[in-house]
N, CA, C and O atoms as a CHARMM CRD file, in Angstrom:
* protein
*
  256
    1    1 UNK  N    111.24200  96.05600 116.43300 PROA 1      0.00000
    2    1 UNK  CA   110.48300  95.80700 115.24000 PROA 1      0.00000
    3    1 UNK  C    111.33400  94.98100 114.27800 PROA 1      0.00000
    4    1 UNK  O    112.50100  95.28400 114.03000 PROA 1      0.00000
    5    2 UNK  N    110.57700  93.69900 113.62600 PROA 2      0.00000
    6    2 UNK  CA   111.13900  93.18200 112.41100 PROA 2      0.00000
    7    2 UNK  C    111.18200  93.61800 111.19000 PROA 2      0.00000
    8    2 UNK  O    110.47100  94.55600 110.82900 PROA 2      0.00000
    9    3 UNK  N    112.11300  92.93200 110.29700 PROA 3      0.00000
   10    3 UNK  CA   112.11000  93.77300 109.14200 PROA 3      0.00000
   11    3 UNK  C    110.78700  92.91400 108.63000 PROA 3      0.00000
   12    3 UNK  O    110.47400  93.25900 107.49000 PROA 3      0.00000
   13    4 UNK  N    110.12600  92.11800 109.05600 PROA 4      0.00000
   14    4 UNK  CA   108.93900  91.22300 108.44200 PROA 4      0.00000
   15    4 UNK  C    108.11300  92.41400 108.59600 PROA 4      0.00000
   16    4 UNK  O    107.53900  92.54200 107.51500 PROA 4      0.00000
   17    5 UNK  N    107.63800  93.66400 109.64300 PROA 5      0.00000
   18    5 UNK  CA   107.01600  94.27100 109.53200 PROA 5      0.00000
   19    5 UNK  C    106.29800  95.61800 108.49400 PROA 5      0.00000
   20    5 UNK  O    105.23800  96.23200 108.37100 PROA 5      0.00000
   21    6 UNK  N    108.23200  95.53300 107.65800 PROA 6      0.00000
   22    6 UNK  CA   108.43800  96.58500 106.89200 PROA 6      0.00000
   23    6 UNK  C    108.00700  95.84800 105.29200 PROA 6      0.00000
   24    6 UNK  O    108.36300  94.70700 104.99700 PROA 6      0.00000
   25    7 UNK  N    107.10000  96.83600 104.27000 PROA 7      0.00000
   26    7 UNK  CA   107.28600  96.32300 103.19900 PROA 7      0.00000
   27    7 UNK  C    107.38200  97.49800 101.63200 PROA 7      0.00000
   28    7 UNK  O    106.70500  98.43000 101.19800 PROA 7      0.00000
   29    8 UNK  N    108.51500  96.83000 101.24700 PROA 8      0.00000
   30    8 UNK  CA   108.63900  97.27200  99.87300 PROA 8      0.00000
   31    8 UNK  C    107.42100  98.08300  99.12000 PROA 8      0.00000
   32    8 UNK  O    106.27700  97.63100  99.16700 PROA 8      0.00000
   33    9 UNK  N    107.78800  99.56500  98.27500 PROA 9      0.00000
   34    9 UNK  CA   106.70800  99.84000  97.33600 PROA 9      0.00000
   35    9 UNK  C    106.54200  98.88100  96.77100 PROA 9      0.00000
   36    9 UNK  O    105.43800  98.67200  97.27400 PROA 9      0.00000
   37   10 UNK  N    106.67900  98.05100  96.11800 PROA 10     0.00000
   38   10 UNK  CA   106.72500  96.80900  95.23400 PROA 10     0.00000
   39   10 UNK  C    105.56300  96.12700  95.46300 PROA 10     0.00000
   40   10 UNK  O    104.58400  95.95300  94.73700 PROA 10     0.00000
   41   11 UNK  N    105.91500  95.60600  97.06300 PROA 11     0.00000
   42   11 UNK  CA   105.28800  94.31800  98.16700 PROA 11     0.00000
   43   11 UNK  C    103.74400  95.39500  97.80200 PROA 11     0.00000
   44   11 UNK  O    102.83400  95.04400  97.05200 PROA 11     0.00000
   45   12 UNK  N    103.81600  96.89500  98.66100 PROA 12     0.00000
   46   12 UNK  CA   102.65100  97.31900  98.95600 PROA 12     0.00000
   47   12 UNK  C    101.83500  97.77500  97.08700 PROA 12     0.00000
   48   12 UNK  O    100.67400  98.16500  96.95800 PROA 12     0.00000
   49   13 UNK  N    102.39000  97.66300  96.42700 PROA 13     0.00000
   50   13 UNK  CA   102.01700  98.05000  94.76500 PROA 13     0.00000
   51   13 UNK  C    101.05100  96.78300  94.64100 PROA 13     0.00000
   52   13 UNK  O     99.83000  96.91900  94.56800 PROA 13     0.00000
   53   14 UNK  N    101.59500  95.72200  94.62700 PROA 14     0.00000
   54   14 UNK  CA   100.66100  94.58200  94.73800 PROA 14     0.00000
   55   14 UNK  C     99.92800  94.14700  95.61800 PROA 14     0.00000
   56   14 UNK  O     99.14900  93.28400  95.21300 PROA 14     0.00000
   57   15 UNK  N     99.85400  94.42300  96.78300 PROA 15     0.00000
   58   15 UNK  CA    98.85700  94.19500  97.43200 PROA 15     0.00000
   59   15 UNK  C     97.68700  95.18500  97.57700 PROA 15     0.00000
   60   15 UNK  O     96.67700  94.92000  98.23000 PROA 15     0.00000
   61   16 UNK  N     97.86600  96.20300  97.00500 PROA 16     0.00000
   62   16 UNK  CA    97.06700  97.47600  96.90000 PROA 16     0.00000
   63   16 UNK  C     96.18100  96.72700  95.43400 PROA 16     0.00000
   64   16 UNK  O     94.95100  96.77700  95.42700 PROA 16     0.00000
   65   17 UNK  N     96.74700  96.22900  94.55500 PROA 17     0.00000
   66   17 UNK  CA    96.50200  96.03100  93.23500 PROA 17     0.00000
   67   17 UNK  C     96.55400  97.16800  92.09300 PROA 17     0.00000
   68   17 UNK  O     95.65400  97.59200  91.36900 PROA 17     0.00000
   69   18 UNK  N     98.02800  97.54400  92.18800 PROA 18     0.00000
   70   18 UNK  CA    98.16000  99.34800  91.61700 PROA 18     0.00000
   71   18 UNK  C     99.57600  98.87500  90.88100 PROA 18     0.00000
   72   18 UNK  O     99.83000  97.67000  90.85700 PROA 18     0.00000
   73   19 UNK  N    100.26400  99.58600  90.43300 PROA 19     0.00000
   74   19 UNK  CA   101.48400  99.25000  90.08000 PROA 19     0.00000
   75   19 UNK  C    102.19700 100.21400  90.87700 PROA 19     0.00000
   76   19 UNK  O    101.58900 101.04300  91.55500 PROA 19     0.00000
   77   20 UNK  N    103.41400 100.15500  90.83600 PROA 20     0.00000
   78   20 UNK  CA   104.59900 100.68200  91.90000 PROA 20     0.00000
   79   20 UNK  C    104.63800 101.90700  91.17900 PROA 20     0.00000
   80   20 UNK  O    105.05200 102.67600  92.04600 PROA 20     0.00000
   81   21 UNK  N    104.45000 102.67100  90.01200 PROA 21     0.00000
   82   21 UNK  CA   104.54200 104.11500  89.83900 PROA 21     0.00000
   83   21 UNK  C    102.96300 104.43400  90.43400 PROA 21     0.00000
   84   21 UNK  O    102.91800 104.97400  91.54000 PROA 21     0.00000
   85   22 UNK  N    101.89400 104.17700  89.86600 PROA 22     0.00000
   86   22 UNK  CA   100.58500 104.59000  90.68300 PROA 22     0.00000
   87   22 UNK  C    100.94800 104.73100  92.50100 PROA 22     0.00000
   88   22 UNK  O    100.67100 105.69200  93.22000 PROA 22     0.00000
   89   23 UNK  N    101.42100 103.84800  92.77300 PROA 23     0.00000
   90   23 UNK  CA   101.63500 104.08500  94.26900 PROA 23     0.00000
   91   23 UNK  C    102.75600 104.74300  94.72600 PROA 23     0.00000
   92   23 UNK  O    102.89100 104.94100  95.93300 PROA 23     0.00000
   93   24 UNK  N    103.74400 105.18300  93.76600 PROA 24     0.00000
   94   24 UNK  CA   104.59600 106.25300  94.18900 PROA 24     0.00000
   95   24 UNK  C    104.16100 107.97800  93.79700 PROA 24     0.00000
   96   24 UNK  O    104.65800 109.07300  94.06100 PROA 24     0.00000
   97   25 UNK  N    103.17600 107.58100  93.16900 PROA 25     0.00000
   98   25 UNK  CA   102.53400 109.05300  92.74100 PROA 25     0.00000
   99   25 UNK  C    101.49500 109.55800  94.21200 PROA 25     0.00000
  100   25 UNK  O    101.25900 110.66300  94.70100 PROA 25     0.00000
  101   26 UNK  N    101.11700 108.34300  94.52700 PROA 26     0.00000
  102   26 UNK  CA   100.25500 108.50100  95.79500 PROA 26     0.00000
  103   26 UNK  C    101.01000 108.91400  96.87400 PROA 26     0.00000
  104   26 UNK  O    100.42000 109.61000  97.70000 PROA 26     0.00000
  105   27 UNK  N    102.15200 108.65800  97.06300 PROA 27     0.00000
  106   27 UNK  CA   102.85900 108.71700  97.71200 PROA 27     0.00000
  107   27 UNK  C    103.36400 109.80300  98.13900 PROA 27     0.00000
  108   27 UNK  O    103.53500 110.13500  99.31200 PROA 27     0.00000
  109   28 UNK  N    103.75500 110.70800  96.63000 PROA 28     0.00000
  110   28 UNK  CA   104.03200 111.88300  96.23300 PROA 28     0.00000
  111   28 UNK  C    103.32400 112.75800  96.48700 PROA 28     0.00000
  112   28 UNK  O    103.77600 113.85900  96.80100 PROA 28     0.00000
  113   29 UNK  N    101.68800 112.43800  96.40100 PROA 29     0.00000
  114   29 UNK  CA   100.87100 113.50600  96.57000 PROA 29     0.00000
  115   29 UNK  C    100.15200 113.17100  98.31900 PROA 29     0.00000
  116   29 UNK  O     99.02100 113.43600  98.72600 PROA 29     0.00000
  117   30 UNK  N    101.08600 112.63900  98.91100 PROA 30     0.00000
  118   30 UNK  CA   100.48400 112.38300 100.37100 PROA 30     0.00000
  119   30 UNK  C     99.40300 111.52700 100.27500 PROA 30     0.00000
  120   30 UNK  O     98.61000 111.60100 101.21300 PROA 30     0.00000
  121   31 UNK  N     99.18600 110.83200  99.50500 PROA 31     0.00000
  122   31 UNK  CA    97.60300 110.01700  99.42000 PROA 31     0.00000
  123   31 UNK  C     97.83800 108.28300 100.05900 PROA 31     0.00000
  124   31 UNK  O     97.08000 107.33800 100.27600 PROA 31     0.00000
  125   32 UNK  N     99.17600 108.50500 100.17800 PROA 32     0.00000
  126   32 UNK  CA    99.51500 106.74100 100.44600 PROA 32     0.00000
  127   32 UNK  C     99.43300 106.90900 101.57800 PROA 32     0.00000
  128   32 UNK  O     98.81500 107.88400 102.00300 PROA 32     0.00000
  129   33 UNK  N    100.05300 105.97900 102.44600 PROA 33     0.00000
  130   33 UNK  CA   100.43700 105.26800 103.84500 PROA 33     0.00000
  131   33 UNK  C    101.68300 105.87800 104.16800 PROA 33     0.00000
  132   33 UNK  O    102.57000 106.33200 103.44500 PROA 33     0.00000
  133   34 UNK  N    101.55200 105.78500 105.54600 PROA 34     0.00000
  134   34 UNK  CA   102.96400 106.55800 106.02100 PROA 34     0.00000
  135   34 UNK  C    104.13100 105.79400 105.52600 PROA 34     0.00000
  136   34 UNK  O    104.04400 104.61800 105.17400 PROA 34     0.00000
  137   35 UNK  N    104.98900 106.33500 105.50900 PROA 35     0.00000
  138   35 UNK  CA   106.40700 105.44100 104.78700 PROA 35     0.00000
  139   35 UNK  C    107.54800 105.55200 105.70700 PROA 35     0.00000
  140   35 UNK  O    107.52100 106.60500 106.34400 PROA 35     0.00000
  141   36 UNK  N    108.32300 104.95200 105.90900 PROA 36     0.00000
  142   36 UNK  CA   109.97300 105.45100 106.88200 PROA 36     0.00000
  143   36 UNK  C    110.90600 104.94300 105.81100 PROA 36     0.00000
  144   36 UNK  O    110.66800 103.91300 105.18100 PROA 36     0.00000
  145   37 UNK  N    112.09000 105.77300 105.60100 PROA 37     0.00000
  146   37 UNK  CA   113.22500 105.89300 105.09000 PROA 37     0.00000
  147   37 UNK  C    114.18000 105.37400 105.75800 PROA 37     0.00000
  148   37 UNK  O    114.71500 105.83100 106.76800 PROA 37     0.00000
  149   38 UNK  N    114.46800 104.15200 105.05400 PROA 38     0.00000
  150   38 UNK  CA   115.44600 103.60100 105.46500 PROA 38     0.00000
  151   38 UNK  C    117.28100 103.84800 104.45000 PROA 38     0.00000
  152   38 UNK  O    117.30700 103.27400 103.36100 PROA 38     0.00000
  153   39 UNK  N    118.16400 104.37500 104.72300 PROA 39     0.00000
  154   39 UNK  CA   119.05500 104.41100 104.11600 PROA 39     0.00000
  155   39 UNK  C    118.67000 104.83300 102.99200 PROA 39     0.00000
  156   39 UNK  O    119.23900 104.24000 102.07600 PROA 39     0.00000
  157   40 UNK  N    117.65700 105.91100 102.53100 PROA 40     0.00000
  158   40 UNK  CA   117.38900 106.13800 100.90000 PROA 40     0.00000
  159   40 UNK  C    116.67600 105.51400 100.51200 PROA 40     0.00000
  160   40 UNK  O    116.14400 105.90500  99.47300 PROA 40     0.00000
  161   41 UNK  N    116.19800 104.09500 101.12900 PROA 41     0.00000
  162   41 UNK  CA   115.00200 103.20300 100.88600 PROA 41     0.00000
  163   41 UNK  C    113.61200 103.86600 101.30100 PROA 41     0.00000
  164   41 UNK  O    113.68900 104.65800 102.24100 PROA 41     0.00000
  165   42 UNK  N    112.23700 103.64200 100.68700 PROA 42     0.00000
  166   42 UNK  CA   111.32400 103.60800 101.16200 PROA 42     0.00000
  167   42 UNK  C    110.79200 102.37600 101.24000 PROA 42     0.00000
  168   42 UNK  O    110.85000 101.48700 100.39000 PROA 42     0.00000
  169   43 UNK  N    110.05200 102.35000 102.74100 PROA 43     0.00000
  170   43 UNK  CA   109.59300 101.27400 103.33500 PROA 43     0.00000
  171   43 UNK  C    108.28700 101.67000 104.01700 PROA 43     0.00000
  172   43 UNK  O    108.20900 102.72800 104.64000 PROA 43     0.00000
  173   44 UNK  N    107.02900 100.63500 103.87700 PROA 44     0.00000
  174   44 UNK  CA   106.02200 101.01400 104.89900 PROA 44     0.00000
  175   44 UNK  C    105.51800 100.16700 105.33600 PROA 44     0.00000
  176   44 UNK  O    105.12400  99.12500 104.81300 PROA 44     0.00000
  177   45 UNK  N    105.45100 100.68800 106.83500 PROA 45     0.00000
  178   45 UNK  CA   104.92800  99.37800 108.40000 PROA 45     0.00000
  179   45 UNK  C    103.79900  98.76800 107.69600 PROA 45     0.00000
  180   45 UNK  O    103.00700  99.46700 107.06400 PROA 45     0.00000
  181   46 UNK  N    103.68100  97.38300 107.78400 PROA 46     0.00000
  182   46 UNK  CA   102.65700  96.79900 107.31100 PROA 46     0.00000
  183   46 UNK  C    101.21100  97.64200 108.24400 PROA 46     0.00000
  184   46 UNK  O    100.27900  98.15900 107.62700 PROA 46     0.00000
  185   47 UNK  N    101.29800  97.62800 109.79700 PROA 47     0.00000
  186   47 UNK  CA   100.34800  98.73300 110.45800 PROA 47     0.00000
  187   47 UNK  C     99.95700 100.00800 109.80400 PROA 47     0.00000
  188   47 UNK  O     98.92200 100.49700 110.25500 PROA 47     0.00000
  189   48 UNK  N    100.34700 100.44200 109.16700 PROA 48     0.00000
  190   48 UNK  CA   100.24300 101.55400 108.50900 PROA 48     0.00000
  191   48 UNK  C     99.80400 101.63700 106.78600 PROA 48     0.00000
  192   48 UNK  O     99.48500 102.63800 106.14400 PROA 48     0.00000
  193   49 UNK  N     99.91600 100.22700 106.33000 PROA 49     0.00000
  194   49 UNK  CA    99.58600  99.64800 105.09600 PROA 49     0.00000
  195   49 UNK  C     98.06600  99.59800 105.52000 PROA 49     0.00000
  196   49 UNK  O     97.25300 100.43300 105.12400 PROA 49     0.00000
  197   50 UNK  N     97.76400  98.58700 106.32700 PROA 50     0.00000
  198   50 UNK  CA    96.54600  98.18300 106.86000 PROA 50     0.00000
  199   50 UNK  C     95.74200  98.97600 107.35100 PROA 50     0.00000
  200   50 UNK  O     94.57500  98.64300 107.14300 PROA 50     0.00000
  201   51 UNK  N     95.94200 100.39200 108.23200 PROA 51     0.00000
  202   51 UNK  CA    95.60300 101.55300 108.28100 PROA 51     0.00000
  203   51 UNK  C     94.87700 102.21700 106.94200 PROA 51     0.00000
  204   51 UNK  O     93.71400 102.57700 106.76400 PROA 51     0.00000
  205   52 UNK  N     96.04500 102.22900 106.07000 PROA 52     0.00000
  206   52 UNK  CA    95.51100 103.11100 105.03100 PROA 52     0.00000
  207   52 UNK  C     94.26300 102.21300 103.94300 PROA 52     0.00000
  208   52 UNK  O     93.28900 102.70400 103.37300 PROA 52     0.00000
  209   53 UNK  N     94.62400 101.12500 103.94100 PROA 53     0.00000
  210   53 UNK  CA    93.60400 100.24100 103.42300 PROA 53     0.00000
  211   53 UNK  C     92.04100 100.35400 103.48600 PROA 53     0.00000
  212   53 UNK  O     91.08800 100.48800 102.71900 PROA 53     0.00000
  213   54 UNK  N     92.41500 100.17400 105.37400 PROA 54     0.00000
  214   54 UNK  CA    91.14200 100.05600 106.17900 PROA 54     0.00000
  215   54 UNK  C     90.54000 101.95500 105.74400 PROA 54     0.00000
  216   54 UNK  O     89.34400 102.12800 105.51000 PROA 54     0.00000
  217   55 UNK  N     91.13200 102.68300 105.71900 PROA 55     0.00000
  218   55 UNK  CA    90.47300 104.33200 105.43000 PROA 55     0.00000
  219   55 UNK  C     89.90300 104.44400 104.07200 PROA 55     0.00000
  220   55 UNK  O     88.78000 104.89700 103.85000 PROA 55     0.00000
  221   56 UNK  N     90.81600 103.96500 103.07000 PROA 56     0.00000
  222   56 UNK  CA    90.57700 104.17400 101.66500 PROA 56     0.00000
  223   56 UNK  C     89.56000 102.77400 101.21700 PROA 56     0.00000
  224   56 UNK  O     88.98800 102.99900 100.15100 PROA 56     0.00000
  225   57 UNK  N     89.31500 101.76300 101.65300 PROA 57     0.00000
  226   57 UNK  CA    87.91900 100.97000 101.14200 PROA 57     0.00000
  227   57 UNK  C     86.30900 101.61600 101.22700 PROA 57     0.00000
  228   57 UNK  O     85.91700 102.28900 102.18100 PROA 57     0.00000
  229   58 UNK  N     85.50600 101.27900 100.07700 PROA 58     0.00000
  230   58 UNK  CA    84.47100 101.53400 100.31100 PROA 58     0.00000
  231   58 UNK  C     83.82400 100.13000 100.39700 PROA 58     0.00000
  232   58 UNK  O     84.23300  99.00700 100.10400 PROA 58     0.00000
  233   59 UNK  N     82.62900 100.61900 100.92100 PROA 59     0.00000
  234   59 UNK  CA    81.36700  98.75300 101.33200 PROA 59     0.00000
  235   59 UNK  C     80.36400  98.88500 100.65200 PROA 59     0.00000
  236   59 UNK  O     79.32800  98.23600 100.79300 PROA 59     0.00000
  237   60 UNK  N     80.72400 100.37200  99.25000 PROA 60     0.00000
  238   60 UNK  CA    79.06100 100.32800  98.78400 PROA 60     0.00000
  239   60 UNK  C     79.03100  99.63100  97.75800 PROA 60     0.00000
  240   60 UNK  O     80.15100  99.30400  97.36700 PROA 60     0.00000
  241   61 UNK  N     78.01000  99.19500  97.03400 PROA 61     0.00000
  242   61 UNK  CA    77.89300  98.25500  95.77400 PROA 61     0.00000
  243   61 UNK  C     78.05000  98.86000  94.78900 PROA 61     0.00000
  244   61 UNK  O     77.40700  99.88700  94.57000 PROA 61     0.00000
  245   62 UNK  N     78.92700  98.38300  93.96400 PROA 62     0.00000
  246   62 UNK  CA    78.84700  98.35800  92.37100 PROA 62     0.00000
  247   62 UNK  C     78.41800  98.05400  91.26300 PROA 62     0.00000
  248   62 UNK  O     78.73000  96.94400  90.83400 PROA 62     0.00000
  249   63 UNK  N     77.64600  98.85500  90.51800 PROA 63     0.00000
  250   63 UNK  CA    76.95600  97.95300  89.30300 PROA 63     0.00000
  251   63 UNK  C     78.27400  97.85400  88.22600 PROA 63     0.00000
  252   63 UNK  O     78.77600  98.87100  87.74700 PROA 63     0.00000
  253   64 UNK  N     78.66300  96.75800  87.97900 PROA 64     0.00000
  254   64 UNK  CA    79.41400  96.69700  86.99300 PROA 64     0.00000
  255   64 UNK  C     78.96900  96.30900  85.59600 PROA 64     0.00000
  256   64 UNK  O     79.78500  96.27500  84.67500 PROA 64     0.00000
């Protein structure tokens, strides 16, 4: 595995469209994506980003 596969709370904060404490709270409360610990780092498989994405979207309409 590459490290291209692995990405930063940061990387995944913005691509979620959340900020990096919202997604470490998720994180905290088991609600995020799986994560692996690297050296004290947290890191998560982009597969597992995309996973959790694909679970947590809805397709229904919004009246805004």
């Amino acid at each position: 595995m590459t490290s291209t596969n692995f990405l930063s709370v940061e990387e995944v904060a913005r691509l979620s469209r959340v900020t990096p404490r919202t997604l470490r709270k998720y994180l905290s409360l088991n609600k995020g994506p799986v994560v692996t610990r690297v050296g004290g780092r947290v890191f998560i498989q982009k597969s597992h980003f995309d996973e959790w994405i694909s679970q947590n979207t809805s397709s229904r309409k919004v009246k805004l």
